[in-house]
PyMOL commands that place a pseudoatom at each C-alpha (Angstrom):
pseudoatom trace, name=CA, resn=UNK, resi=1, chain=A, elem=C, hetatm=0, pos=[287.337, 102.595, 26.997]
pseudoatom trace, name=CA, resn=UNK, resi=2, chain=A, elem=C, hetatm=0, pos=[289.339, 104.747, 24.448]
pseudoatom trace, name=CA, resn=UNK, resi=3, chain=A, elem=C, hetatm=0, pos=[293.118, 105.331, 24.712]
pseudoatom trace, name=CA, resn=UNK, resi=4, chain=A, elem=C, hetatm=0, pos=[294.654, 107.586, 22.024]
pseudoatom trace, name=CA, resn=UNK, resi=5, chain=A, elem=C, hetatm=0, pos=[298.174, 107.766, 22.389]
pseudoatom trace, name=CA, resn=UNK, resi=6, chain=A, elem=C, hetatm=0, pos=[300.551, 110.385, 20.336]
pseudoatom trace, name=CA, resn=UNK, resi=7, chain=A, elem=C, hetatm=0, pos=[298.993, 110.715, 17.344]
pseudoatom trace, name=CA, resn=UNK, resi=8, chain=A, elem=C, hetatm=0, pos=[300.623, 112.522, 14.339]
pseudoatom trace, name=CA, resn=UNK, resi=9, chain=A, elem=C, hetatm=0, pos=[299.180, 113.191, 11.377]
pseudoatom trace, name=CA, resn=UNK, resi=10, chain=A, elem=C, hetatm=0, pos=[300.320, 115.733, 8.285]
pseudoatom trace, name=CA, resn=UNK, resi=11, chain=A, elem=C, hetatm=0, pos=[299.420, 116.858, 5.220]
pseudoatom trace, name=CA, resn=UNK, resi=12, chain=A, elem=C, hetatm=0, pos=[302.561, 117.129, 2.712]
pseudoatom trace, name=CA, resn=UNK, resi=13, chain=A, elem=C, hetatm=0, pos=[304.297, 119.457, 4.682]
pseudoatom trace, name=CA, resn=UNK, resi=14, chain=A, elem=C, hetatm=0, pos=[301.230, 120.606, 6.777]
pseudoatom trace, name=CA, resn=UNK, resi=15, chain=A, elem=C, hetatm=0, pos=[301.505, 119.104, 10.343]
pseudoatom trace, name=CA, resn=UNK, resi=16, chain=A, elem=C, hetatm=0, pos=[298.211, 118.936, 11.607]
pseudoatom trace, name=CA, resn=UNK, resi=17, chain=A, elem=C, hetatm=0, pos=[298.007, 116.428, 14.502]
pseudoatom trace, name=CA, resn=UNK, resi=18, chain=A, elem=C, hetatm=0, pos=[301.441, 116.728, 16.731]
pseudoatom trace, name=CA, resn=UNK, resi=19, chain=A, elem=C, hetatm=0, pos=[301.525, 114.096, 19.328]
pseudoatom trace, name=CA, resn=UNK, resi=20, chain=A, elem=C, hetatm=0, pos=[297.839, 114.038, 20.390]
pseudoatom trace, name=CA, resn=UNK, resi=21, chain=A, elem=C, hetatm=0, pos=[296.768, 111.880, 23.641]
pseudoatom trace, name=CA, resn=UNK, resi=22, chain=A, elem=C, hetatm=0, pos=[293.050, 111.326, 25.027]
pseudoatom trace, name=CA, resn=UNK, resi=23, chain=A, elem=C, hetatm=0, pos=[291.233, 109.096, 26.748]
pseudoatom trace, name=CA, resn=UNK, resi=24, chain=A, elem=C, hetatm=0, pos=[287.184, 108.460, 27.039]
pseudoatom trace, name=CA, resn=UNK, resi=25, chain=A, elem=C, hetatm=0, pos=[285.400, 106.331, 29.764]
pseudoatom trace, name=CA, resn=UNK, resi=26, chain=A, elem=C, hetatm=0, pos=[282.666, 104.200, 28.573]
pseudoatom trace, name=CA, resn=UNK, resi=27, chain=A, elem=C, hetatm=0, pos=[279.121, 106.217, 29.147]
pseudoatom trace, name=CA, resn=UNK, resi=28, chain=A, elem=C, hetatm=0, pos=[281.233, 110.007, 29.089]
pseudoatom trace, name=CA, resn=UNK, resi=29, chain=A, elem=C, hetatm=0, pos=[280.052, 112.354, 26.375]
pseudoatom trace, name=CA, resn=UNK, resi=30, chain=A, elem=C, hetatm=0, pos=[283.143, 114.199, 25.373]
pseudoatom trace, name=CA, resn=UNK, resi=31, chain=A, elem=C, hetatm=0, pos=[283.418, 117.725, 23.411]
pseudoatom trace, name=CA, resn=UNK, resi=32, chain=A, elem=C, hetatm=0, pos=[286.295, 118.309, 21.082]
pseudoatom trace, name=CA, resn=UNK, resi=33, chain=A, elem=C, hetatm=0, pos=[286.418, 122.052, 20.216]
pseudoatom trace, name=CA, resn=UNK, resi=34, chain=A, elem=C, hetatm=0, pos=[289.195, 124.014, 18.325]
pseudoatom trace, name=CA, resn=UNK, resi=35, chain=A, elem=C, hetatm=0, pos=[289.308, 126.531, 15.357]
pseudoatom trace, name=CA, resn=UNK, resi=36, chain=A, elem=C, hetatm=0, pos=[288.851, 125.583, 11.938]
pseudoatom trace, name=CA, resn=UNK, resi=37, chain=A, elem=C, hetatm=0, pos=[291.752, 123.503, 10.669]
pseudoatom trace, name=CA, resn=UNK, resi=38, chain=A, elem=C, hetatm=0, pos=[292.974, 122.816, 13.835]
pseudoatom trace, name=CA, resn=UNK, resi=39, chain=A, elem=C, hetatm=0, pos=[292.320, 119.354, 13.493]
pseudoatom trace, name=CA, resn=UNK, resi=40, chain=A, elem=C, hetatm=0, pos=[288.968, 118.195, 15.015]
pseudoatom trace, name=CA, resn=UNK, resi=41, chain=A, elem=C, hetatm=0, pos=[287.953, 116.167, 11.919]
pseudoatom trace, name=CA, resn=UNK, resi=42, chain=A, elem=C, hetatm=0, pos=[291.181, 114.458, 11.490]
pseudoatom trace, name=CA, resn=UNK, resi=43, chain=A, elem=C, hetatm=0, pos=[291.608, 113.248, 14.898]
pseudoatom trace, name=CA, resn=UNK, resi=44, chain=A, elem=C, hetatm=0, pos=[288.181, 111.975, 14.988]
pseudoatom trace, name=CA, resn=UNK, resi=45, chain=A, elem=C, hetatm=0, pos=[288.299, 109.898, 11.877]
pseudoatom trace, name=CA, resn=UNK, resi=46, chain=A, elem=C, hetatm=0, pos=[291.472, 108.603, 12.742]
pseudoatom trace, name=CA, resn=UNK, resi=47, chain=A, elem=C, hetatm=0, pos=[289.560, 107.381, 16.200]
pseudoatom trace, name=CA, resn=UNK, resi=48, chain=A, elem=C, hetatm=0, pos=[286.870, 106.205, 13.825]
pseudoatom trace, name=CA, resn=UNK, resi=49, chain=A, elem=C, hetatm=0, pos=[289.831, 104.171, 11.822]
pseudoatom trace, name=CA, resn=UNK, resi=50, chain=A, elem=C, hetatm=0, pos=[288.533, 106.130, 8.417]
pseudoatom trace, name=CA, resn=UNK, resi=51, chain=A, elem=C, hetatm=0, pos=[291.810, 107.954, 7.784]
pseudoatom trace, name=CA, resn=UNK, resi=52, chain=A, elem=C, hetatm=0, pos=[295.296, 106.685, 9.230]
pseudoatom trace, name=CA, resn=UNK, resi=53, chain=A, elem=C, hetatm=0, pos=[297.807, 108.427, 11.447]
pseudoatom trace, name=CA, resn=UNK, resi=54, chain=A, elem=C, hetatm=0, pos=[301.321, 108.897, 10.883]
pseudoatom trace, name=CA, resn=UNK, resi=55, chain=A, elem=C, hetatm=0, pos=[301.904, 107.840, 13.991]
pseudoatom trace, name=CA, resn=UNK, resi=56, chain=A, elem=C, hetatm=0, pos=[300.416, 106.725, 16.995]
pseudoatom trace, name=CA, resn=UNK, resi=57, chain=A, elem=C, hetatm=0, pos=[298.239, 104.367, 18.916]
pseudoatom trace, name=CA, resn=UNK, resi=58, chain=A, elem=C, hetatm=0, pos=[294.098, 103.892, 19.384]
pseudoatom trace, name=CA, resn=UNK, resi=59, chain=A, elem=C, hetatm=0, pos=[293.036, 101.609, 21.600]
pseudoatom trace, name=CA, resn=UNK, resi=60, chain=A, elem=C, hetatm=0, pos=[289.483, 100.405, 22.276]
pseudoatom trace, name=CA, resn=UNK, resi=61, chain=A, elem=C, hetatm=0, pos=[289.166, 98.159, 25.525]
pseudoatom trace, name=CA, resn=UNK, resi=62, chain=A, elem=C, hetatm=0, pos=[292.535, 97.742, 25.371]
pseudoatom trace, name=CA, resn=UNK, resi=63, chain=A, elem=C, hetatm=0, pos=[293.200, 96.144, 22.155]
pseudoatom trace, name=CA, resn=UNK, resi=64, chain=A, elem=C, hetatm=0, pos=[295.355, 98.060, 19.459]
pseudoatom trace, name=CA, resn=UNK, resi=65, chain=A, elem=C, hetatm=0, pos=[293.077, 98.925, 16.112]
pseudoatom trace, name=CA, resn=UNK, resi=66, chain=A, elem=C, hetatm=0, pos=[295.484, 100.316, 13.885]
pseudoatom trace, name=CA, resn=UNK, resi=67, chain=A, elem=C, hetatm=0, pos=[297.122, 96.835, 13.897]
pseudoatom trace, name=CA, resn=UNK, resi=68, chain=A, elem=C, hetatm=0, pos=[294.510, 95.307, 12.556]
pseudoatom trace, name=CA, resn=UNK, resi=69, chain=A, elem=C, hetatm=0, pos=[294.257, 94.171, 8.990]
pseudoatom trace, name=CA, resn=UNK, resi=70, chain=A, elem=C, hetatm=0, pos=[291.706, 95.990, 6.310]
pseudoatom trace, name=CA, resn=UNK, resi=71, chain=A, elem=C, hetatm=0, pos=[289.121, 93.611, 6.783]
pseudoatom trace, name=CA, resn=UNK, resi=72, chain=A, elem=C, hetatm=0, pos=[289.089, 92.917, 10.455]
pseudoatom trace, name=CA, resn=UNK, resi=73, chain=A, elem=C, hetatm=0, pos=[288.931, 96.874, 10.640]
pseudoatom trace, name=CA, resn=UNK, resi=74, chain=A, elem=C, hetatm=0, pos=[286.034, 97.617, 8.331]
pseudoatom trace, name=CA, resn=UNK, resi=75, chain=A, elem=C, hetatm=0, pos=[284.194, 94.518, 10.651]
pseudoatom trace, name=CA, resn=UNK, resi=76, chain=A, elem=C, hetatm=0, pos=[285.529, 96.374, 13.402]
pseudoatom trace, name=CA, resn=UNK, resi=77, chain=A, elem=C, hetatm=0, pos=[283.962, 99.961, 12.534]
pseudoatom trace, name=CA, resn=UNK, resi=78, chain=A, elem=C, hetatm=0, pos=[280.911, 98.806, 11.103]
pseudoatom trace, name=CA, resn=UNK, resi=79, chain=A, elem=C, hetatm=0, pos=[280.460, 97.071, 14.583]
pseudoatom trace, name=CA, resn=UNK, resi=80, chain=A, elem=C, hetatm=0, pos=[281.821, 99.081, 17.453]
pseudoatom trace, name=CA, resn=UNK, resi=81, chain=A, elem=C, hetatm=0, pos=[281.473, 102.613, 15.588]
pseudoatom trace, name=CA, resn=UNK, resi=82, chain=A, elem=C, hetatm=0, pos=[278.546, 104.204, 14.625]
pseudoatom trace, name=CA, resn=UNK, resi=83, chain=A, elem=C, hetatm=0, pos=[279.130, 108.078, 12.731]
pseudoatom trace, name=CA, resn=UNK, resi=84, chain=A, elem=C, hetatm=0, pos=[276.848, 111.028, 12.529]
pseudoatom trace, name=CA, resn=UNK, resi=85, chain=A, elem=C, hetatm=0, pos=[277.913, 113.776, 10.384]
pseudoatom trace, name=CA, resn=UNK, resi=86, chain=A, elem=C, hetatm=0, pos=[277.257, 117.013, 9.920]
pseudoatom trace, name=CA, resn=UNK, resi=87, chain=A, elem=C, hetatm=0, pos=[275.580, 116.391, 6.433]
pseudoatom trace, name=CA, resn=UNK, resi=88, chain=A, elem=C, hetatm=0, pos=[273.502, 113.212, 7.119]
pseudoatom trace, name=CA, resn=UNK, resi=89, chain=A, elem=C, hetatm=0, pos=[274.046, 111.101, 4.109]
pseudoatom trace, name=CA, resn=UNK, resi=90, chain=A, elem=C, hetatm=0, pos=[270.556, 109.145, 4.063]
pseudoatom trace, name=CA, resn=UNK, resi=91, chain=A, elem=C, hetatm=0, pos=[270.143, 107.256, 0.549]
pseudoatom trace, name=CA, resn=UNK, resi=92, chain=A, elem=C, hetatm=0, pos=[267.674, 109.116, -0.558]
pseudoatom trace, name=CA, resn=UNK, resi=93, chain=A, elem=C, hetatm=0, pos=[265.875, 106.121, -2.823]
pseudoatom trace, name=CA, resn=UNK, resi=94, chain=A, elem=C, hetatm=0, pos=[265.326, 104.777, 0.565]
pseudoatom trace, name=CA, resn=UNK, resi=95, chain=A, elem=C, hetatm=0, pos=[262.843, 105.312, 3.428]
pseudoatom trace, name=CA, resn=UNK, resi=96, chain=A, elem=C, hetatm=0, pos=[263.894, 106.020, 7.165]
pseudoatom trace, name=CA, resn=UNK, resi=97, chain=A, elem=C, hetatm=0, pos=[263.503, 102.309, 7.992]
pseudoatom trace, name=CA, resn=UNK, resi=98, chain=A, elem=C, hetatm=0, pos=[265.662, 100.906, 5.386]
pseudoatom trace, name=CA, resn=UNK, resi=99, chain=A, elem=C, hetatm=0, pos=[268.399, 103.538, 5.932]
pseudoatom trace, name=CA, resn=UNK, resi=100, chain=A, elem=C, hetatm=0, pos=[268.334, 102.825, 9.564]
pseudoatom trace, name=CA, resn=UNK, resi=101, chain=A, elem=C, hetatm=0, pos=[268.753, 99.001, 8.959]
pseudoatom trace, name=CA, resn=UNK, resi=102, chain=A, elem=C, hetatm=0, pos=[271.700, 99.531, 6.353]
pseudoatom trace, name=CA, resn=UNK, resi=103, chain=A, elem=C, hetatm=0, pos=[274.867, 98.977, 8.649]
pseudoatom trace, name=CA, resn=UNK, resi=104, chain=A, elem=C, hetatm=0, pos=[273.317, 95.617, 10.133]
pseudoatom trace, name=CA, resn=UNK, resi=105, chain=A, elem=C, hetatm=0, pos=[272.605, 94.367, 6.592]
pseudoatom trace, name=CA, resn=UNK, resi=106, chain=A, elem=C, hetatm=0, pos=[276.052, 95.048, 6.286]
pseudoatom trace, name=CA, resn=UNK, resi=107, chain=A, elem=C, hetatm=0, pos=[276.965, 93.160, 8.825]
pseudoatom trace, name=CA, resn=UNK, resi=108, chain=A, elem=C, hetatm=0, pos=[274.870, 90.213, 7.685]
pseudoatom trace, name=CA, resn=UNK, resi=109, chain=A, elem=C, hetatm=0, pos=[271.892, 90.491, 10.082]
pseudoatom trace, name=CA, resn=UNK, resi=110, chain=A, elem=C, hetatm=0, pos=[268.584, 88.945, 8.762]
pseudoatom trace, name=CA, resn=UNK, resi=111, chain=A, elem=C, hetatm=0, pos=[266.001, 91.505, 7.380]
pseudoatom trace, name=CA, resn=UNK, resi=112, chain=A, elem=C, hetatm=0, pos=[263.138, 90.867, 9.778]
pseudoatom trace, name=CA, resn=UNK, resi=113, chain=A, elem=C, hetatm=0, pos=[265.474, 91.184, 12.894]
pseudoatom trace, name=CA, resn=UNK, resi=114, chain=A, elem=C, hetatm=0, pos=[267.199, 94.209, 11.425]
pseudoatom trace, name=CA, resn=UNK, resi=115, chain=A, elem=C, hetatm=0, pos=[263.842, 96.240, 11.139]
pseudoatom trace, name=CA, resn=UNK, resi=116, chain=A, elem=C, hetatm=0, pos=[262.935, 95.047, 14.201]
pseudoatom trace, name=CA, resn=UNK, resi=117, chain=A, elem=C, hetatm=0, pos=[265.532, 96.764, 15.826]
pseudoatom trace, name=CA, resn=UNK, resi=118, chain=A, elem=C, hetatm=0, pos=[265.414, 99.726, 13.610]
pseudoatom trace, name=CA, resn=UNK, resi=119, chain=A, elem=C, hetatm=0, pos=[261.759, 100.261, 14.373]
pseudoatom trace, name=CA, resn=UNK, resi=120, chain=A, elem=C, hetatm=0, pos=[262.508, 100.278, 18.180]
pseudoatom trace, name=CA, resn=UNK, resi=121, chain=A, elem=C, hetatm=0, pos=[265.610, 103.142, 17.668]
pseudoatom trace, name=CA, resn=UNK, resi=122, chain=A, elem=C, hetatm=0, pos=[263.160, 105.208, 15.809]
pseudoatom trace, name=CA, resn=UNK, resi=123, chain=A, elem=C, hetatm=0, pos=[260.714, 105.054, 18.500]
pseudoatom trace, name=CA, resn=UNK, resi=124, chain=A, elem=C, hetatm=0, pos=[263.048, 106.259, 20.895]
pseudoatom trace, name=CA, resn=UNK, resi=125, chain=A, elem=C, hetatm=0, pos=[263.800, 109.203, 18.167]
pseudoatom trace, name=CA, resn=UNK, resi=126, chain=A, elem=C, hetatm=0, pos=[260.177, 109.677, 18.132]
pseudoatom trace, name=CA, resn=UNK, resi=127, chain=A, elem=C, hetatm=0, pos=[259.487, 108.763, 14.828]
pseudoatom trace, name=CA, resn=UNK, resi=128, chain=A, elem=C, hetatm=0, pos=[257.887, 105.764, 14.339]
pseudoatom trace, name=CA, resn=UNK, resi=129, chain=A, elem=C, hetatm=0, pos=[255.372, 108.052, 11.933]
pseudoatom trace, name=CA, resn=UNK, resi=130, chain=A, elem=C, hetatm=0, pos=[257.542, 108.321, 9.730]
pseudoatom trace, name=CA, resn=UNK, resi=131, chain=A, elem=C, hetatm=0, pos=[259.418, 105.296, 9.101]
pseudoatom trace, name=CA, resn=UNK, resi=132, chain=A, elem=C, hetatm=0, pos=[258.459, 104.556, 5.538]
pseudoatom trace, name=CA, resn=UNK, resi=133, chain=A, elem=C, hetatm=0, pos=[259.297, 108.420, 4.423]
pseudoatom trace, name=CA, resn=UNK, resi=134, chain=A, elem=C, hetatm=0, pos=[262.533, 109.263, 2.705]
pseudoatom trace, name=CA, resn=UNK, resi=135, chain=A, elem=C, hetatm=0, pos=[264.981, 111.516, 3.639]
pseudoatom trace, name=CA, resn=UNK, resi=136, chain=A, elem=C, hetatm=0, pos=[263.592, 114.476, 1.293]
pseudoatom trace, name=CA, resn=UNK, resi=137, chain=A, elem=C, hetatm=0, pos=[259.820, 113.977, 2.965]
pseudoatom trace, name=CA, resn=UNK, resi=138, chain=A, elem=C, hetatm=0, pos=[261.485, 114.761, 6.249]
pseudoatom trace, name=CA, resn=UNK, resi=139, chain=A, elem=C, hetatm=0, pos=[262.681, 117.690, 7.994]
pseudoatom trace, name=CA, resn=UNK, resi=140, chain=A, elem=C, hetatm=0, pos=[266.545, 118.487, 8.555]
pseudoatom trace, name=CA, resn=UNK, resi=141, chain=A, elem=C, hetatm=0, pos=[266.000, 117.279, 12.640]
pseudoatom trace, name=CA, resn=UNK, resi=142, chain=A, elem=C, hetatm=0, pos=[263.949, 114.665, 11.570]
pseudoatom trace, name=CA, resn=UNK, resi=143, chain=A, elem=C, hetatm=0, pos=[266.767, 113.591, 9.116]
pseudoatom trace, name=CA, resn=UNK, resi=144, chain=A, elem=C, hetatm=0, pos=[269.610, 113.535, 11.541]
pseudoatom trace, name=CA, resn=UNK, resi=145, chain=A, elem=C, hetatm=0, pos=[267.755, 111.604, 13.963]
pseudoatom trace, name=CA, resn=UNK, resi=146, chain=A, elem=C, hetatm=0, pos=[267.758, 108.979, 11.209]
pseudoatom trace, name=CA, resn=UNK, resi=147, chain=A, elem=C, hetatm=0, pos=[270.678, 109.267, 11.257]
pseudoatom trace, name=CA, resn=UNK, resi=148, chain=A, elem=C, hetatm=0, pos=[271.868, 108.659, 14.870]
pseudoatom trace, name=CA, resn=UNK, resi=149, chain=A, elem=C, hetatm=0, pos=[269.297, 105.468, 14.917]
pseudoatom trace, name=CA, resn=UNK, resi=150, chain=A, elem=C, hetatm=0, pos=[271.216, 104.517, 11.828]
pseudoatom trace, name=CA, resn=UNK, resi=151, chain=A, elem=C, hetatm=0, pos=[274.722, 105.019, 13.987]
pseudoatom trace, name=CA, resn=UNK, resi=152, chain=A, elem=C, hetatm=0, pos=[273.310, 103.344, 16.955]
pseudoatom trace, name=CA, resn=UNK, resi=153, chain=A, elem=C, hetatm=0, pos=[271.996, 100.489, 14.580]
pseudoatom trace, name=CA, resn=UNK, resi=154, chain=A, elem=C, hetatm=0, pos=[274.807, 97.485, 15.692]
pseudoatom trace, name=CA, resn=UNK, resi=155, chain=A, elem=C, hetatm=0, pos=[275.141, 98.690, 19.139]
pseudoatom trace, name=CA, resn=UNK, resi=156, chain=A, elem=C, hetatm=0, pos=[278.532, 100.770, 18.982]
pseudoatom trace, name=CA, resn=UNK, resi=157, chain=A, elem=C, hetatm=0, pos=[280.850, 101.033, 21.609]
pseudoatom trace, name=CA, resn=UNK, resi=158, chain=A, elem=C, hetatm=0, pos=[280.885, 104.892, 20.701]
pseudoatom trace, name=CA, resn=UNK, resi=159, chain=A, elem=C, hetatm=0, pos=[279.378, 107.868, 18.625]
pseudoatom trace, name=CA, resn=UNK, resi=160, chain=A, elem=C, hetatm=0, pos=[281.175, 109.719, 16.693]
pseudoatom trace, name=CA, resn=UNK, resi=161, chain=A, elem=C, hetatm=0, pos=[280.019, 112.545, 15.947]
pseudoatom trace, name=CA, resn=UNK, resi=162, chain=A, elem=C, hetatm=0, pos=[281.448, 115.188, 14.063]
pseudoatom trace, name=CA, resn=UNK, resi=163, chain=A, elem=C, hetatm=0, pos=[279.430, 118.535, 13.927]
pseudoatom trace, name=CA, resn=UNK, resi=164, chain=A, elem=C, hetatm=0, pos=[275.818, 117.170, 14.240]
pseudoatom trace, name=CA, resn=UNK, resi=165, chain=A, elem=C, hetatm=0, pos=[273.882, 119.941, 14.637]
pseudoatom trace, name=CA, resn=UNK, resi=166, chain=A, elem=C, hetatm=0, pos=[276.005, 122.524, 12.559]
pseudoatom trace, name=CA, resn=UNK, resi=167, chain=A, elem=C, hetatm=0, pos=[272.942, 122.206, 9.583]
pseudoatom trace, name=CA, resn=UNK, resi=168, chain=A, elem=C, hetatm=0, pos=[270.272, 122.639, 12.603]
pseudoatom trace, name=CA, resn=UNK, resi=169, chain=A, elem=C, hetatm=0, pos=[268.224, 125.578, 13.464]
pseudoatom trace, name=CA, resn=UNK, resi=170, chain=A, elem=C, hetatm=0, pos=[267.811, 126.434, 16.810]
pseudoatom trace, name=CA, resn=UNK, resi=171, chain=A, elem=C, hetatm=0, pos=[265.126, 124.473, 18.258]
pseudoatom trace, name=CA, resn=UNK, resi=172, chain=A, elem=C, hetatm=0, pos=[266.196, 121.702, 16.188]
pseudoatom trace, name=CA, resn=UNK, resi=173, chain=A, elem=C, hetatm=0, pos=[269.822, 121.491, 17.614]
pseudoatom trace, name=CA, resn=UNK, resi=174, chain=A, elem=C, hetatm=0, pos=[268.612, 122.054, 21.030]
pseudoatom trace, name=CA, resn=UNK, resi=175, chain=A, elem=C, hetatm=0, pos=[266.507, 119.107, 20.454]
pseudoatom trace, name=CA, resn=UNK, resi=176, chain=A, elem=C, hetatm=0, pos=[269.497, 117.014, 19.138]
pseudoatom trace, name=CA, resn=UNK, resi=177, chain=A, elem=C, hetatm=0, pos=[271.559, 117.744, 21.837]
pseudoatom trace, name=CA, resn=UNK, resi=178, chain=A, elem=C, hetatm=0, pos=[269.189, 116.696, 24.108]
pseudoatom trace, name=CA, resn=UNK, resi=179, chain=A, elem=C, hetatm=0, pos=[268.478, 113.582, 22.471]
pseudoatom trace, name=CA, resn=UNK, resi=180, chain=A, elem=C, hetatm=0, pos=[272.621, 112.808, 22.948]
pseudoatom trace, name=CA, resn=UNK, resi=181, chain=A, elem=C, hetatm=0, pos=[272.217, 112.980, 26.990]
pseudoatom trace, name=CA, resn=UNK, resi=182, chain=A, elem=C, hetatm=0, pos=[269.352, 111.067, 27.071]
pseudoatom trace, name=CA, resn=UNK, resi=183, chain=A, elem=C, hetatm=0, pos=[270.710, 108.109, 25.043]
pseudoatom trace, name=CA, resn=UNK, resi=184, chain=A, elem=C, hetatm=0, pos=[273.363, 108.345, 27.297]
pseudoatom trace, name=CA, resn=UNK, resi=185, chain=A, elem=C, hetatm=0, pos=[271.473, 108.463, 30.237]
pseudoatom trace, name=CA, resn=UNK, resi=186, chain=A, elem=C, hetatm=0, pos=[268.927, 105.558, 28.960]
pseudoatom trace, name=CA, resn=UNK, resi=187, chain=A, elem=C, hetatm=0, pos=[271.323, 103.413, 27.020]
pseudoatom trace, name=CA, resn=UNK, resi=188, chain=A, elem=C, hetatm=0, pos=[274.624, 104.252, 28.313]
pseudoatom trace, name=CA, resn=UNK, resi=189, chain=A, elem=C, hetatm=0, pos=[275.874, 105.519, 24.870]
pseudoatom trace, name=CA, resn=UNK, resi=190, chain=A, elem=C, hetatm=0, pos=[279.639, 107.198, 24.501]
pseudoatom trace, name=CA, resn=UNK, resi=191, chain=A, elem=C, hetatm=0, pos=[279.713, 109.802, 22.235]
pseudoatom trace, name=CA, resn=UNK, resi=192, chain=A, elem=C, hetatm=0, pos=[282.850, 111.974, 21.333]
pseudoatom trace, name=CA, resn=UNK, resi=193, chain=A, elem=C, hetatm=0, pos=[281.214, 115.038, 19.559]
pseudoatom trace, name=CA, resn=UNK, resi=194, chain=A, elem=C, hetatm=0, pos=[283.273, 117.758, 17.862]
pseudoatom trace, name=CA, resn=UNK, resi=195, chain=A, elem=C, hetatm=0, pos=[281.342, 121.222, 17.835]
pseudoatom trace, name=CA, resn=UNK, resi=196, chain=A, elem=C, hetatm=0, pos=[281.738, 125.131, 17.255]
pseudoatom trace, name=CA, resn=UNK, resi=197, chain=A, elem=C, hetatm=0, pos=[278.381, 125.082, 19.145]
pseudoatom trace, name=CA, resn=UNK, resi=198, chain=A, elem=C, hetatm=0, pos=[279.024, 126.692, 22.555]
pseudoatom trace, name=CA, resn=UNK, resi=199, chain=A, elem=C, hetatm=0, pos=[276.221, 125.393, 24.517]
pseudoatom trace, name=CA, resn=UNK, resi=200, chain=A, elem=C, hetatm=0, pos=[276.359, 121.789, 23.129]
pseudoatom trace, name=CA, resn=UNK, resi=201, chain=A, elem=C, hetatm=0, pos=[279.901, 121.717, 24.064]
pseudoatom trace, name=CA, resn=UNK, resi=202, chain=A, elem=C, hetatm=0, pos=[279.234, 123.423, 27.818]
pseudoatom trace, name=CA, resn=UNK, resi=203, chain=A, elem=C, hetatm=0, pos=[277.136, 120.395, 28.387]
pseudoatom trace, name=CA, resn=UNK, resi=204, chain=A, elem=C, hetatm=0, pos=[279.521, 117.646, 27.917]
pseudoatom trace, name=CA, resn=UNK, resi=205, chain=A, elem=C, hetatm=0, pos=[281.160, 115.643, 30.670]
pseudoatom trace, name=CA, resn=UNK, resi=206, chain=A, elem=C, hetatm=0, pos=[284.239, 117.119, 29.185]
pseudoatom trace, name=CA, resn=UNK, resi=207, chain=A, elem=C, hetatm=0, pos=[285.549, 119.972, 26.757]
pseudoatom trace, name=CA, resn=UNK, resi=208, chain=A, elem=C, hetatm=0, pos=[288.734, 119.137, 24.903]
pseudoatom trace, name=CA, resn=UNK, resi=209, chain=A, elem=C, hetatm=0, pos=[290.331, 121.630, 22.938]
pseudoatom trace, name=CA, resn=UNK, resi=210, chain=A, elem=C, hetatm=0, pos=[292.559, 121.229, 19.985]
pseudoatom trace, name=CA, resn=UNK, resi=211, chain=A, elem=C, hetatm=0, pos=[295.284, 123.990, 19.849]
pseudoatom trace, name=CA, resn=UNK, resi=212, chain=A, elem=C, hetatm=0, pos=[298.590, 124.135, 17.483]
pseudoatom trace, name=CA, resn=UNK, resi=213, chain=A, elem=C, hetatm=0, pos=[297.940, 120.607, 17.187]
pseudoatom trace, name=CA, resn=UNK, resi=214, chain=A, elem=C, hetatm=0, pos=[297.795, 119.565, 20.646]
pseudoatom trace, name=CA, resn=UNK, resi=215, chain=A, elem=C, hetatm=0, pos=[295.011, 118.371, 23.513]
pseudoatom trace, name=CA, resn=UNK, resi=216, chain=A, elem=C, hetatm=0, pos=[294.287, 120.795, 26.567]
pseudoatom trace, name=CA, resn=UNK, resi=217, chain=A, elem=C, hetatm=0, pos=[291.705, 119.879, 28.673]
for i in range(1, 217): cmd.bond("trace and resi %d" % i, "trace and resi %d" % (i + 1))
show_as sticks, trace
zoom trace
């Protein structure tokens, strides 16, 4: 489903991406692992079309997205990419439901069939409760879990994910990570997932490791 082909990518005179390649199938949950600075972050938003390569190819189904135009690609990302960062950034004037709904409103989706869809992704993440509490009335697992229902909110071809549960406790990433197979599992999600976290990244389909700016698998 994804095809990244040679992708370069430096910093003044800091080469940081050296000719990277990669595929993902659609439904894989894929683990990108690496030291810090060795280029996780950059690779992925490149993937995720918010920072450009200095070379290279990505290709979703086939079709070329760093040839499209600045407006077909943020349509393109708002649609077929949904993030989840380490740091969650929830608005925090807003409740659970109404960050959850943002990226359809975005994409010019009615309210009433926006929360309607929101409400049913925070049932899955267990938290129908909670729906009308913001961000600082909720715990840090309760908060990321908004925001992977906000990610999944216009049906993305893939996840992104880029250190989820690196602000977790314990229990709390354990839970997360769990929560990734079993959207998987009941919704067929993709997810490319960079992590220092050992036992997230033993449970992939796949463990890719950045070294010297380069893939081994």
């Amino acid at each position: 489903m994804i095809e990244v082909k040679n992708i370069h990518k430096s910093f003044g005179k800091l080469e940081v991406l050296k000719g990277v390649d990669l595929t993902v199938d659609r439904g894989e949950v894929v683990s990108i692992v690496g030291a810090s600075g060795a280029g996780k972050s950059t690779l992925l938003h490149i993937i995720g079309t918010i920072d450009k390569a200095n070379k290279g190819e990505v290709y979703f189904d086939g079709k070329n997205i760093l040839s499209l135009k600045e407006k077909e690609l943020a349509e393109f990302r708002n649609k077929k990419i949904g993030f989840v960062f380490q740091f969650h950034h929830l608005l925090p004037e807003f409740d659970a439901l109404e960050n959850t709904c943002i990226p359809a409103f975005i994409a010019g989706e009615n309210k009433s069939k926006s929360e309607k869809r929101a409400k049913e992704l925070l049932g899955f993440m267990g938290l129908l409760p909670r729906i009308h509490n913001k961000p600082g009335e909720l715990s840090g697992g309760e908060q990321q879990r908004v925001a992977i229902a906000r990610a999944l909110m216009n049906n993305p071809m893939v996840i992104l994910a880029d250190e989820p549960s690196g602000n977790l406790d314990s229990k709390a990433s354990e839970a997360l990570h769990k929560l990734f197979f079993d959207l998987r599992n009941d919704f067929g999600q993709t997810f490319v997932i960079i992590t220092h976290n050992k036992e997230l990244a033993q449970m992939t389909d796949r463990t890719l490791t950045i070294i010297d700016g380069i893939i081994n698998e």
